[in-house]
Structures are given as C-alpha cells and as structure tokens.
N, C-alpha and C positions, 0 to 999 in steps of 0.2 A: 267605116267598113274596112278599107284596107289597111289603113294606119292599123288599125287594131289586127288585123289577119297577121301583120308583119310584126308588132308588138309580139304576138302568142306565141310566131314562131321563133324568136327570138329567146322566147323564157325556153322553148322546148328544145332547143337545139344547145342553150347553157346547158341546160339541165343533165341531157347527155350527156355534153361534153365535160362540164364538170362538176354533177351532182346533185348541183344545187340551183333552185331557179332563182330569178331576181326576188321577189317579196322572201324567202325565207332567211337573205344573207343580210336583210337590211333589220333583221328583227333581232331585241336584245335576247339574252337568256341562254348565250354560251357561257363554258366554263370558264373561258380566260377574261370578264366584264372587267375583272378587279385589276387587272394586271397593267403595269405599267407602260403607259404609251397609251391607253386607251382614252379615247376625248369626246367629246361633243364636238356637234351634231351625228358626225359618224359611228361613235361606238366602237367596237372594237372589228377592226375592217378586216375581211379575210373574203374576198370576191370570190376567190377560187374553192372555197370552203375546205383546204388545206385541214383546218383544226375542228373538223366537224366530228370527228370520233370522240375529243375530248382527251382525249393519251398525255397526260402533263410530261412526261418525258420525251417525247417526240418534240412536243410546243418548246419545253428549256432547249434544245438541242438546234432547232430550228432556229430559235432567235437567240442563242450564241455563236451559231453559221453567220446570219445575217449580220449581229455588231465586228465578227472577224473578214470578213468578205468586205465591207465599208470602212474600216480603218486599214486594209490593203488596199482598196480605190484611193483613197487618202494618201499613203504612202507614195503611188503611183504618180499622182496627179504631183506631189512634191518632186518624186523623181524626172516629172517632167517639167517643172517651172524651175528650180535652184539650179540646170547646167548654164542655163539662160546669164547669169548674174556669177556665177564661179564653176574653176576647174581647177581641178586640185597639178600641183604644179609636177614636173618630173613624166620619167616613161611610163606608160602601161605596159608597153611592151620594148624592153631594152633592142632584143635579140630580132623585133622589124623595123626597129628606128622610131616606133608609134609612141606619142604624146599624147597625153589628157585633154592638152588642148587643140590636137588636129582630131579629135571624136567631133561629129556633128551633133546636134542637140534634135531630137525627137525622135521620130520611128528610121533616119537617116544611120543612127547609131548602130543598127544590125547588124550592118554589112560593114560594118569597118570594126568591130570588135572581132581579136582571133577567138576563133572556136574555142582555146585553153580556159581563156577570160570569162565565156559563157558555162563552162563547167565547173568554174568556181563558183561564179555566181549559183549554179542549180546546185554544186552540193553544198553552199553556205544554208543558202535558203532550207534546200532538204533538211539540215541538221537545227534547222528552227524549231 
C-alpha cells in the first residue's frame, strides 16, 4: 500500500518535473537506438528525456558539448597533477620577484598569480 502510494508519486512528480515518467524512459524506440554509445542492458539512457523531441541537430550539438566539456575536465585534472612533479624554471613575474616555483600547486594558486597573469590566461583561452 504505501510503498506503492510513494512509488506513484514518484513517477508523478518525475513526470512533472521532467516529462517523462519512469516506464517510458526505460523503453526502446528513440531516434537515437543506433547511435554510438548506446549498450545493453540500458539502451540508449537519457533519464531526463533531454532527446525526447527527436531534433538530430540539437542531439549532434548536445554530444559535441558533452566530448568538449570532458576533455576540458581532462585538461584540468592534468593542470592539477603535473605542477605536483614540474615547474617550469625562471620568473612569472620578473617585475614582483615571483617564480614558477614559489606558485603553490592546487586551488592555493589564485591568490598568488598577479591578476596580469590571469588575463593572459582568459584571453589565450578566449582566442581558442
């Protein structure tokens, strides 16, 4: 009795909130079955029912965010283990007396890079 009261309102309040209840996300017979990435037992997973219109250019656009978003956490997670093991020798900044190798290694880094340093970096990046 309850279990299932709490079960129902569970699919109702997904539903709501994103569209879709639990039995219709788990069932095959989207556009994107064939697409790559898709596996057994799950099939082609999309909980939120994100790609429930079927829009092939929204889906390509969606999952070239997704592999460019992941190879930036990738980058990231490098820029956080290789200061660990090397720093590159000489100033960062001639003109504070600041060295490569007096930056701290992790989020410590913020506050000891000058603001100039952080502007490079945002408009290298920008001109990517």
């Amino acid at each position: 009795g309850r279990l299932a009261m709490v079960a129902i309102t569970g699919m109702i309040s997904q539903n709501g909130f994103f569209g879709t209840t639990g039995p219709e996300m788990w069932l095959p017979g989207s556009a994107f079955e064939t697409e790559l990435g898709v596996q057994a037992p799950v099939g082609f997973w999309d909980p939120l029912g994100l790609s429930a219109d079927g829009d092939v250019d929204t889906f390509k656009r969606r999952r070239a965010s997704e592999l460019k978003h992941g190879r930036i956490c990738m980058l990231a997670t490098l820029g956080y283990i290789i200061p660990e093991y090397f720093k590159f020798p000489g100033y960062l900044s001639p003109s504070l007396g600041l060295k490569f190798a007096d930056i701290p290694n992790g989020i410590a880094a913020v506050s000891k890079v000058p603001i100039e340093g952080w502007l490079q970096i945002g408009l290298f990046a920008g001109h990517m």
